[in-house]
VOBA-1610 file (N, C-alpha, C; in pm, whole numbers, padded with zeros to 5 digits, always signed):
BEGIN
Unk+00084-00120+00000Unk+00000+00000+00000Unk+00087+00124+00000Unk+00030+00208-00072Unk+00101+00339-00099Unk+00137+00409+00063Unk+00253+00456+00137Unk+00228+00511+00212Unk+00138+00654+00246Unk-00017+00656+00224Unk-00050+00784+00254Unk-00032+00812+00373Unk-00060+00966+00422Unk-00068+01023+00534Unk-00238+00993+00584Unk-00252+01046+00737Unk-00355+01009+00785Unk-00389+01080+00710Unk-00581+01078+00716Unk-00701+01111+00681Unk-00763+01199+00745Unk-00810+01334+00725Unk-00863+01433+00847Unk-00978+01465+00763Unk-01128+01415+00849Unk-01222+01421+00824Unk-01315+01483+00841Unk-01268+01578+00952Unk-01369+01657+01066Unk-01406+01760+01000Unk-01330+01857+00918Unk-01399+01941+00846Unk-01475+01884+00752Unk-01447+01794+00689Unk-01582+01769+00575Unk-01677+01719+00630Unk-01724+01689+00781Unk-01837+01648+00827Unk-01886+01770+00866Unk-01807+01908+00902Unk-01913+01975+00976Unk-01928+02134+00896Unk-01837+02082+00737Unk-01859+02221+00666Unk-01883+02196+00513Unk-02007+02185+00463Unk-02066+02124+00372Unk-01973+02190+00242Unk-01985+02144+00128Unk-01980+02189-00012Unk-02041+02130-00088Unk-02035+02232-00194Unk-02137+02229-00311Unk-02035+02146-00438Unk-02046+01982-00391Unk-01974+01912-00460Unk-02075+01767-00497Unk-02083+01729-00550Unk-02123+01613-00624Unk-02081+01472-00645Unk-02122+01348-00650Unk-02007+01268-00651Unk-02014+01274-00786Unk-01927+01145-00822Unk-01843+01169-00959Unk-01957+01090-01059Unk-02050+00963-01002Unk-02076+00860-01076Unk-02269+00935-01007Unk-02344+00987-01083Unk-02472+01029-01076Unk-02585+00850-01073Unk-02592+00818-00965Unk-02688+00699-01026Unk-02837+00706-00891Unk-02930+00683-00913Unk-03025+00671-00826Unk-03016+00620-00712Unk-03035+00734-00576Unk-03004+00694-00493Unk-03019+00602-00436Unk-03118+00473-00428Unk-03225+00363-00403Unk-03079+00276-00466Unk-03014+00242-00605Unk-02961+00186-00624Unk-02774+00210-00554Unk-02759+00346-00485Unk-02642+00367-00409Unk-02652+00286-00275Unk-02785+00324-00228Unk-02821+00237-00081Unk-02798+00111-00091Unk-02837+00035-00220Unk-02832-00058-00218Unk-02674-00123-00215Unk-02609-00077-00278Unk-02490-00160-00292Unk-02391-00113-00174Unk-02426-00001-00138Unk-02339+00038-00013Unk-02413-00045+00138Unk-02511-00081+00137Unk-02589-00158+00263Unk-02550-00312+00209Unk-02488-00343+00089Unk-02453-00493+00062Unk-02280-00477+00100Unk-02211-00385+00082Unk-02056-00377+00093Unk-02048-00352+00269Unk-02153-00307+00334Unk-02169-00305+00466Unk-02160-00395+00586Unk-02228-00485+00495Unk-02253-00635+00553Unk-02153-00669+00538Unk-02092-00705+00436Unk-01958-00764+00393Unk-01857-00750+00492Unk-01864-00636+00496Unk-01697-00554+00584Unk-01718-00619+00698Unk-01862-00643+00791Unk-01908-00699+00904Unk-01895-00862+00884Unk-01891-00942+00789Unk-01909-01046+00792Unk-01770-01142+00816Unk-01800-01169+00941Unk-01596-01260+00973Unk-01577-01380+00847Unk-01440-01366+00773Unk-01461-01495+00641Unk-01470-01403+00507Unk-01510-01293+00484Unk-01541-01223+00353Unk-01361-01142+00360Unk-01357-01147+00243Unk-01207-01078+00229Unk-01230-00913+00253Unk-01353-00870+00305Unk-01338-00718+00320Unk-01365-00663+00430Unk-01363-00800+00548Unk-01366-00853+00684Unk-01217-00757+00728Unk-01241-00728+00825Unk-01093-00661+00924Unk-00976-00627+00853Unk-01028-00511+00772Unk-00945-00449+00684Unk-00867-00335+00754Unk-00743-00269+00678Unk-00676-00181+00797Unk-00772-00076+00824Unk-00736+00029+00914Unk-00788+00165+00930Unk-00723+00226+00933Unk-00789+00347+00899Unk-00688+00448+00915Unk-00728+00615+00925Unk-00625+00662+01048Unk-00722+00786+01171Unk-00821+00868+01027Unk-00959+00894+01112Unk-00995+00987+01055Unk-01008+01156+01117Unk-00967+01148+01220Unk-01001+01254+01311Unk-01116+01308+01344Unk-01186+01221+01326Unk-01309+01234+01411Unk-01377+01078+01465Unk-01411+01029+01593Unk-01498+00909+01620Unk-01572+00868+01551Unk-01641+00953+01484Unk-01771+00924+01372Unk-01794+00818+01273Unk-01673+00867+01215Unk-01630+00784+01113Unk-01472+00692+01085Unk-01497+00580+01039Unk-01384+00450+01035Unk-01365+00461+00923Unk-01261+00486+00861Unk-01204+00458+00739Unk-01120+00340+00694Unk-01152+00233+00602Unk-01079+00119+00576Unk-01069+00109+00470Unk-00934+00035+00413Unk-00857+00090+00266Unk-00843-00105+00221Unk-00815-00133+00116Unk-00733-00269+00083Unk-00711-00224-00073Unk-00572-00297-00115Unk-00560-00292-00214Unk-00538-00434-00298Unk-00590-00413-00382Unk-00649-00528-00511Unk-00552-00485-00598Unk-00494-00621-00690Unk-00432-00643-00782Unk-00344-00398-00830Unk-00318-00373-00752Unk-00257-00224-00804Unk-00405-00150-00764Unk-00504-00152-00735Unk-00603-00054-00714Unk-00636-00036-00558Unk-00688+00085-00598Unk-00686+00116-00377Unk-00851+00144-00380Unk-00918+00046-00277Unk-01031+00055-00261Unk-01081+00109-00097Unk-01093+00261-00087Unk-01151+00341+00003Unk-01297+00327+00110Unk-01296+00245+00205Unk-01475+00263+00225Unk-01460+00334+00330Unk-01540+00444+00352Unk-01567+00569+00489Unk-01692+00478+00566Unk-01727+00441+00674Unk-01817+00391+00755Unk-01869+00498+00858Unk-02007+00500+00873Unk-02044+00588+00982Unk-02068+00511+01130Unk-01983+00545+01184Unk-01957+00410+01344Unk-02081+00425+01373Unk-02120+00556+01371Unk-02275+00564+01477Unk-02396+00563+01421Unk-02426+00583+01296Unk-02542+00556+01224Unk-02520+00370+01194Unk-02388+00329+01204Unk-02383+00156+01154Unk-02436+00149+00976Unk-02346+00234+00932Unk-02390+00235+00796Unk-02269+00233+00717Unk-02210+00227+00579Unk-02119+00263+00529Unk-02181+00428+00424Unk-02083+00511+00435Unk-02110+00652+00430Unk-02077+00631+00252Unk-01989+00574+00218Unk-02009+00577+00040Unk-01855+00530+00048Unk-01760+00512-00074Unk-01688+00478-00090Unk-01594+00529-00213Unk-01457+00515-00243Unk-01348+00579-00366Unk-01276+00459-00386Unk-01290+00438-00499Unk-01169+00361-00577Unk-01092+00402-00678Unk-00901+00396-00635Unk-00850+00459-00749Unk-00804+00355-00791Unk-00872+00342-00941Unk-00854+00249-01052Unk-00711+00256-01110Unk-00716+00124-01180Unk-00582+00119-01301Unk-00670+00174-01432Unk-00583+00241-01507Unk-00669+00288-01654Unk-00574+00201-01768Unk-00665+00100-01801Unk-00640-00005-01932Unk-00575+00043-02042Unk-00621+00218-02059Unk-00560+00291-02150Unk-00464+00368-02185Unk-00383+00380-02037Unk-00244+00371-02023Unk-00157+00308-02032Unk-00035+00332-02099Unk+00109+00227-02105Unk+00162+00179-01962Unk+00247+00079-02023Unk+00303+00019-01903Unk+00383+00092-01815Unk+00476+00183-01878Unk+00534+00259-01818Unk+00488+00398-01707Unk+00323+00448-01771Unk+00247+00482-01676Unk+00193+00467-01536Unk+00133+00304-01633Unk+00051+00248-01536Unk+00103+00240-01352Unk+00186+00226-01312Unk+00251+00249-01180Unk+00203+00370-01126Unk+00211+00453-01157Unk+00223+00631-01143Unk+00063+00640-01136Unk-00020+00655-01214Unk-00143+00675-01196Unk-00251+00588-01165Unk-00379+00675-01123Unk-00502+00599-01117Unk-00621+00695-01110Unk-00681+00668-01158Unk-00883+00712-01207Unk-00931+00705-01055Unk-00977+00804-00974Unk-01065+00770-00854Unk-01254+00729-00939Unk-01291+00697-00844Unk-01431+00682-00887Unk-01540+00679-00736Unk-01608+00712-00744Unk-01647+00762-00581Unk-01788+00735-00593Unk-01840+00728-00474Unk-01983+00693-00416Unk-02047+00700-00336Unk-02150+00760-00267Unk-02132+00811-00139Unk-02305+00831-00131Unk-02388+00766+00014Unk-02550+00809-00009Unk-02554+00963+00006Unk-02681+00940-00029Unk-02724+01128-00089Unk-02710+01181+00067Unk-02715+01102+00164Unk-02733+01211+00327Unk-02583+01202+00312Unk-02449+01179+00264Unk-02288+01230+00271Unk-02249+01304+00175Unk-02357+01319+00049Unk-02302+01413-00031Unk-02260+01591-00003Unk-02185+01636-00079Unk-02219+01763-00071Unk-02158+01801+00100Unk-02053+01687+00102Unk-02016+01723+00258Unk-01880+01685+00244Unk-01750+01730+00097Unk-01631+01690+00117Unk-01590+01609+00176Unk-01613+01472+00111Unk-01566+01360+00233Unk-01495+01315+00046Unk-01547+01302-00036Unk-01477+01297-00193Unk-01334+01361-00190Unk-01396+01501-00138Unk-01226+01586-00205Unk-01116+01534-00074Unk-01177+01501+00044Unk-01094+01471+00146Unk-01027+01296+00101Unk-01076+01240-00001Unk-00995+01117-00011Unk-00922+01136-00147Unk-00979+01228-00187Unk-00846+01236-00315Unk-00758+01330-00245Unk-00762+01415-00174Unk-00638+01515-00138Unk-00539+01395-00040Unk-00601+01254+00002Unk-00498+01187+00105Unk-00437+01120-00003Unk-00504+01079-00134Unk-00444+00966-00227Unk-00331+01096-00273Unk-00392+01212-00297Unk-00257+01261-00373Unk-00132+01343-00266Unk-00168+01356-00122Unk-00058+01378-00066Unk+00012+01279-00059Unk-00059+01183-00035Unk+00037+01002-00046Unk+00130+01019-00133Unk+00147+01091-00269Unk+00195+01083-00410Unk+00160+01034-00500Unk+00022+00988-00536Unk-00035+00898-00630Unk-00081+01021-00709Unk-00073+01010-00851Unk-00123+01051-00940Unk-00259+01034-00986Unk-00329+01151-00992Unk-00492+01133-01079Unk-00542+01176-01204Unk-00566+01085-01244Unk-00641+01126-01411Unk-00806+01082-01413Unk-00875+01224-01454Unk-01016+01184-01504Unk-00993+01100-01600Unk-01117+01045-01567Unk-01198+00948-01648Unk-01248+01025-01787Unk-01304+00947-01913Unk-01350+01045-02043Unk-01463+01135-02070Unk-01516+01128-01939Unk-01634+01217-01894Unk-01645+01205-01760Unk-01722+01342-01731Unk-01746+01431-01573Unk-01884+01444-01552Unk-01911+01445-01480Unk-02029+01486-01461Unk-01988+01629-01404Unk-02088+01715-01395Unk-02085+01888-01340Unk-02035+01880-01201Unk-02034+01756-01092Unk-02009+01831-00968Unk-01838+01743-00978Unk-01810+01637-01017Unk-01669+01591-01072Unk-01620+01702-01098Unk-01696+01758-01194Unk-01544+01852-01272Unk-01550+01957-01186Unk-01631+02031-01150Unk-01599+02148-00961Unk-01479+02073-00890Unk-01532+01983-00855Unk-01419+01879-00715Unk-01241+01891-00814Unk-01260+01860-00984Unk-01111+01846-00953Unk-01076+02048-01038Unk-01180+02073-01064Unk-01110+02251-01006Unk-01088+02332-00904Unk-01172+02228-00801Unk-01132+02256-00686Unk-00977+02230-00623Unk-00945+02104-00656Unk-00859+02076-00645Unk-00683+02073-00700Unk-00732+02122-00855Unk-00686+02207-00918Unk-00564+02364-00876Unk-00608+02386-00790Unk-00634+02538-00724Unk-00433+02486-00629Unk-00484+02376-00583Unk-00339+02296-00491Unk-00285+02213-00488Unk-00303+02169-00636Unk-00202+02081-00675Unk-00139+02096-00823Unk-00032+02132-00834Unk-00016+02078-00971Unk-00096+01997-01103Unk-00031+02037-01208Unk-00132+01904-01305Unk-00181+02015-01462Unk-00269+01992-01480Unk-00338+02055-01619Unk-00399+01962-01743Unk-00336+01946-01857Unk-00469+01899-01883Unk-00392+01774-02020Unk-00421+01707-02058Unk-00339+01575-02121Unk-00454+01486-02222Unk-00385+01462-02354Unk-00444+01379-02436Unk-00407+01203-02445Unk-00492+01127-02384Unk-00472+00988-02407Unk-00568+00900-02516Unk-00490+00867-02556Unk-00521+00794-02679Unk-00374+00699-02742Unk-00411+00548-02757Unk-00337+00474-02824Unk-00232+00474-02714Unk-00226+00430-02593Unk-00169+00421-02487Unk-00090+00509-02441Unk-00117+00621-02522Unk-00005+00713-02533Unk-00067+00852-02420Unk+00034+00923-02331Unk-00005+01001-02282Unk+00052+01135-02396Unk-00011+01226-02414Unk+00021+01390-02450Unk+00005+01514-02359Unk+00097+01575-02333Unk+00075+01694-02241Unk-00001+01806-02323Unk-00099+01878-02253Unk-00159+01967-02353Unk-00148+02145-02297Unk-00120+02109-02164Unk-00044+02237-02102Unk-00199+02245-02022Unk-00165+02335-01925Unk-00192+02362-01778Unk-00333+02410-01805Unk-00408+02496-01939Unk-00545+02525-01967Unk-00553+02495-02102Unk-00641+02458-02143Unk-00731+02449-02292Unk-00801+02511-02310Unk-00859+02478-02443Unk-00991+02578-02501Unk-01102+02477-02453Unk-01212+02570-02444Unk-01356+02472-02389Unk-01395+02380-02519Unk-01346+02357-02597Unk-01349+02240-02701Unk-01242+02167-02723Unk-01151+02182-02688Unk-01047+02086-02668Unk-01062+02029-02535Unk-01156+02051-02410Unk-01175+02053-02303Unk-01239+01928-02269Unk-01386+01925-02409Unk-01485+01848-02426Unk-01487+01733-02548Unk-01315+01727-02510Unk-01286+01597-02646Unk-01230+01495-02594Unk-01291+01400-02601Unk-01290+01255-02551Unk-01183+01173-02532Unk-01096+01223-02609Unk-00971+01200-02538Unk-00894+01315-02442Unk-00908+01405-02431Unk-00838+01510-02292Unk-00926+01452-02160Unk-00781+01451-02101Unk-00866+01462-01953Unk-00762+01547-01857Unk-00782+01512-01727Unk-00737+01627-01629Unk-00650+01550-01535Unk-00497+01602-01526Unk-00412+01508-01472Unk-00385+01632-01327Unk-00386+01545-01225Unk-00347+01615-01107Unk-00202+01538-01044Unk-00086+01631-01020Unk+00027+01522-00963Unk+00046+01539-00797Unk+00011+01405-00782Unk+00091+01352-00629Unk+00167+01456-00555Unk+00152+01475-00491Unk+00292+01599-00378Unk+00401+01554-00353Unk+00484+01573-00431Unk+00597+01563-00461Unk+00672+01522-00565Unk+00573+01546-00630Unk+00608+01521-00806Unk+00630+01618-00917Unk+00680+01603-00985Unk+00689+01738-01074Unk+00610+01676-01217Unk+00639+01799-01304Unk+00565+01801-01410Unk+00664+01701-01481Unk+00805+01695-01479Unk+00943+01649-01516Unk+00945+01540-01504Unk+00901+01521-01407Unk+00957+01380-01318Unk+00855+01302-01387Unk+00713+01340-01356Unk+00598+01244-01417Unk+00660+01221-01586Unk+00666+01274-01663Unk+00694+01275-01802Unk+00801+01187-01828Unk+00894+01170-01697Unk+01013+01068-01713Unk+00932+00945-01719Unk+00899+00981-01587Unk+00879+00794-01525Unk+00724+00768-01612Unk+00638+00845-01733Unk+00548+00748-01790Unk+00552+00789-01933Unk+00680+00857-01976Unk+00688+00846-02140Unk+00619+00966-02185Unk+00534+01009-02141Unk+00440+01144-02131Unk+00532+01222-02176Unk+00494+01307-02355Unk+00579+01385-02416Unk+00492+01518-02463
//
């Protein structure tokens, strides 16, 4: 596991934003799969049974991480409601080279509608990328996605990159709003302690 730093949660429980998760699907079908990954984590024998933790700075909430074949799978739990609060996974992207693939990963997030809109999203990508892990959108955003990574934007490094044919392209730090909305650009944010240099070494990125 990547060494991240702890997790500080307390402000995004008690100072809302106007953020969105990334993946828009009906809430009835979020409950559902987050009250089935719930059970799981509770069930002694399931591989998602007594997974690590790690501090959130607040009692409220338990945070437990495992990582699968290179991917880091995030679940936030609410100790005192006995619920799981939603969850982040930063993916491998198929459409990156080998030489990439190490360096980055796609978050993808989930969270019921009573945790939205309460930075608990931007609080697990700001731990994946102080850790040093690299993030790249996915080939579409939804409206509150793309806020969260201009939000995020703002303090970290990164800008904006064409993938296609395994190939990464740097496209420089802003685009035009049509080069913005082309299916191959997406939005690369770097790890803390990475440079623009360094990434371009270590994944071929020209």
């Amino acid at each position: 596991m990547v060494p991240f730093p702890a997790l500080g949660l307390t402000s995004a429980l008690t100072r809302p934003l106007a953020l969105r998760i990334d993946v828009e699907l009906a809430s009835g079908e979020i409950e559902r799969e987050l009250g089935a990954l719930h059970d799981r984590i509770h069930r002694p024998g399931d591989r998602l049974h007594d997974m690590p933790a790690l501090p959130t700075g607040t009692p409220a909430l338990r945070l437990r991480y495992r990582e699968a074949d290179g991917e880091y799978y995030v679940y936030v739990e609410d100790v005192m409601q006995r619920r799981l609060a939603g969850y982040t996974v930063f993916n491998r992207l198929i459409e990156v080279g080998r030489r990439a693939d190490p360096w980055v990963r796609a978050p993808h997030t989930k969270f019921a509608p009573a945790y939205q809109r309460r930075g608990l999203a931007r609080a697990l990508y700001r731990w994946a990328l102080d850790g040093g892990l690299c993030l790249l959108s996915g080939a579409r955003q939804s409206a509150g996605a793309h806020a969260l990574w201009q939000v995020l934007g703002a303090d970290y490094d990164g800008g904006y990159v064409d993938l296609r044919q395994k190939t990464l392209t740097w496209l420089g730090e802003m685009v035009s709003p049509q080069e913005r909305e082309g299916l191959h650009t997406r939005r690369l944010l770097l790890g803390r302690g990475c440079t623009l240099q360094a990434f371009m070494a270590r994944t071929g990125m020209y």
